[in-house]
C-alpha angles and dihedrals in degrees: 000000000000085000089061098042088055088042095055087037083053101050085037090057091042092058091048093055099045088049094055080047100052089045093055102043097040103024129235096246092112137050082258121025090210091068100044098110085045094120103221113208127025124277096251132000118272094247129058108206113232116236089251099055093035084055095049084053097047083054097054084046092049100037082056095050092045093051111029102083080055095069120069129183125250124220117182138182132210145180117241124194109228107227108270120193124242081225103053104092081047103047097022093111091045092053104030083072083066102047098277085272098173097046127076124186114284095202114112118275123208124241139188127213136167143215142140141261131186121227109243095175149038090227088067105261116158121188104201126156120287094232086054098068090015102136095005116166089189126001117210119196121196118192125217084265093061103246123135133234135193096217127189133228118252105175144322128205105191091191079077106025092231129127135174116216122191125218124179117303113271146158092268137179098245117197118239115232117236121215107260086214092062088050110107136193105252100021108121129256142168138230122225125192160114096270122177083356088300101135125212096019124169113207112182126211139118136264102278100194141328125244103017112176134151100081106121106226130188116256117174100188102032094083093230098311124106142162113228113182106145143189100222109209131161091215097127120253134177136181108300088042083079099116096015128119128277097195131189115226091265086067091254122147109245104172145346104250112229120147143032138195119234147125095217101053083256141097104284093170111291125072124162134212131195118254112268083234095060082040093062098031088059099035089051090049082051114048080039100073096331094254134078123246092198117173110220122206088215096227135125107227140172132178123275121245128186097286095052097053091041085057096044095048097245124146096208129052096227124108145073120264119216101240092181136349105221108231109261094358121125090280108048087048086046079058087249114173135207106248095037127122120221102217100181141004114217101336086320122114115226122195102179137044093239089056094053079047088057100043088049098050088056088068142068149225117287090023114121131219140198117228119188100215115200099208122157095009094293134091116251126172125239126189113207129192107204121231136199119279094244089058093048089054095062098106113177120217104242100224125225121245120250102197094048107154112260103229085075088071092052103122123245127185114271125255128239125190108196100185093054104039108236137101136221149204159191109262122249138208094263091051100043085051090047098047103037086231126136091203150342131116120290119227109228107171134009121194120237111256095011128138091252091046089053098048094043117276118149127169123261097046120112116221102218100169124038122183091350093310137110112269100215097163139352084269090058089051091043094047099047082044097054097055088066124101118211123280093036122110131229127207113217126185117212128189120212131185101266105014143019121244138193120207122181116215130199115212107235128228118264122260 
């Protein structure tokens, strides 16, 4: 038993003394001292980067630095009504025995939203989007160097979505506006914002297309009409990025952003920013006297496809047909006509309906503009004084005639076109009266999925020109549209009850 006890006291000391051994000879600097001159990571990265790739990424490095004091971030507070019920004053005794369960507090609520702005002058001025302080009780700014600012509202114009904002006057980074006719699709930007409440945030892409329109956006406050004119990029940007910069890799200030398109509520790929040229047009009118004196031609419009150019006579699809010319508006008084197609503007060409839109809002009321018409398959000029928009808006009822000869009401067969899917005909006294129209074809039925539903037909409308020629009865229509061969197109000009429309249709080949 001794013998044991000496045995165990012998080995411990042995392992004492090869430990103390083992920490003075290896170290103790590692979690084993057997592995302390092990070197942990490679000499020199795998890749050496090539002088042109190294400079593209000095650039984004350097366009970041250079922009990124010029965007703030926008915080903004509103008041809220809590839903109330109609009911409530009637029922309130009834239910207030429950708990006055139904019923929530009507009384405002207060709500916090962000956004961003970018600073465009020392004195303090800030263009952001207008949905972004639409509605806003109080509006914060805070600057890249985290101080905050009570900032005051200038002006909105919600036809835009841009607003400029004002904060205290400081020795402020100003962005440098860049010229919209050197920005190119495929040149890189960035994108600089506040997205998902992460301030200062650099998102890269490339321009994805100019003059995006089309895209249907909301606007509260635009009545129905909008200019879309987009910088499409695929620099990513989320909610909080509305009002911030899209920049070009000098540090210039291509666009505001202010939409994206998604089906999540997030960045899927396209967003789209507002050209730095409708950006500066607006935020001058604005800071000038905080309102926009903007000039209106007083036309419905819409852009031109194949059709229509194959039943107008032009070569080229390009142009902007006149759907309507509002009574007494810029247009009518220019001596515009529905059917027409607006070529130019001013010398520019204009392909879309959206780029005639943006060439229009740059401009004010009392300036005049040239328009070169194509009508009757040949160019003609049109100068055109633009007039408020108020003044644009005064539409007159054309009123029916009462003493319209009788022989107008005397009944005709209708008229079917099969290949094109729509039905006339003869008018009749309650459409006359509705339509304020003497005479024309009524269309009375369109087929789903036919040529004419695709291209806009809907019953209860009167054509009352075809190719050009008056529509006096479904015989007339049937007769100018027989004499076409197929292939061509044919212009028909359709009144409805509250508006005029012009729909191109191509004859189909036989079957």
């Amino acid at each position: 038993m001794k013998r044991n006890i000496l045995a165990a006291i012998g080995l411990l000391g042995v392992g004492i003394t090869l430990g103390v051994w083992l920490v003075l000879t290896f170290g103790s600097n590692s979690g084993l001292g057997l592995f302390a001159n092990e070197k942990i990571g490679a000499d020199k990265p795998p890749v050496v980067m090539s002088p042109t790739i190294k400079a593209l990424n000095d650039a984004m490095v350097s366009v970041s630095e250079a922009v990124l004091p010029t965007v703030v971030s926008v915080n903004v507070v509103v008041e809220e009504k809590n839903f109330s019920s109609p009911f409530r004053d009637q029922w309130k005794e009834f239910f207030e025995f429950f708990g006055d369960a139904p019923f929530k507090d009507d009384s405002p609520r207060r709500a916090e939203a962000t956004g961003s702005g970018v600073l465009i002058s020392k004195s303090g001025y800030i263009v952001t989007n207008n949905h972004v302080i639409e509605n806003a009780k109080e509006i914060t700014v805070t600057t890249y160097d985290k101080k905050k600012y009570k900032a005051k509202l200038v002006g909105a114009d919600p036809l835009t979505d841009l607003a400029v904002i004002k904060i205290d006057e400081g020795d402020y980074p100003i962005a440098h506006f860049a010229d919209i006719n050197n920005v190119k699709i495929g040149e890189m930007v960035i994108a600089v914002g506040n997205p998902l409440g992460l301030n200062s945030t650099v998102t890269s892409g490339i321009v994805s297309a100019i003059g995006r329109g089309g895209l249907g956006l909301p606007r509260q406050e635009s009545g129905g009409y909008q200019v879309e004119n987009f910088i499409q990029t695929d620099a990513a940007i989320n909610p909080g990025n509305s009002g911030g910069g899209l920049f070009n890799l000098e540090g210039s200030l291509v666009g505001i952003n202010s939409a994206i398109a998604t089906r999540t509520g997030s960045y899927i790929g396209y967003g789209f920013a507002i050209p730095v040229d409708l950006v500066k047009s607006v935020i001058e009118d604005l800071i000038d006297d905080g309102k926009i004196d903007r000039g209106y031609i007083g036309v419905r419009i819409r852009t031109i496809d194949e059709t229509d150019a194959k039943a107008v006579g032009l070569d080229v699809v390009e142009g902007v047909m006149v759907h309507d010319v509002i009574k007494d508006g810029a247009a009518d008084k220019a001596g515009i006509e529905s059917g027409d197609v607006i070529l130019e503007i001013d010398g520019k060409k204009v392909a879309t309906s959206n780029e005639l839109q943006s060439q229009i809002v740059l401009r004010r009321a009392g300036d005049k503009v040239k328009l070169t018409i194509w009508r009757d398959k040949k160019k003609i000029t049109k100068e055109v004084k633009l007039l408020p928009k108020d003044d644009d808006e005064t539409e007159v009822a054309v009123k029916s005639d009462k003493n319209k000869e009788k022989s107008n009401d005397k009944e005709e067969s209708e008229v079917k076109f099969d290949d094109l899917g729509f039905t006339v005909t003869p008018l009749n006294k309650e459409a006359k009266e509705s339509l304020s129209v003497k005479s024309g074809a009524l269309i009375t039925g369109v087929e789903r999925y036919s040529e004419a539903s695709q291209r806009g037909l809907s019953p209860n409308g009167v054509i009352v020109k075809a190719d050009g020629k008056e529509v006096n009865s479904p015989s007339d229509l049937k007769k100018i549209i027989s004499s076409k061969k197929p292939g061509d197109g044919v212009l028909l000009h359709i009144k409805y009850k509250d508006s005029n429309r012009i729909v191109a249709i191509a004859i189909p080949e036989k079957k």
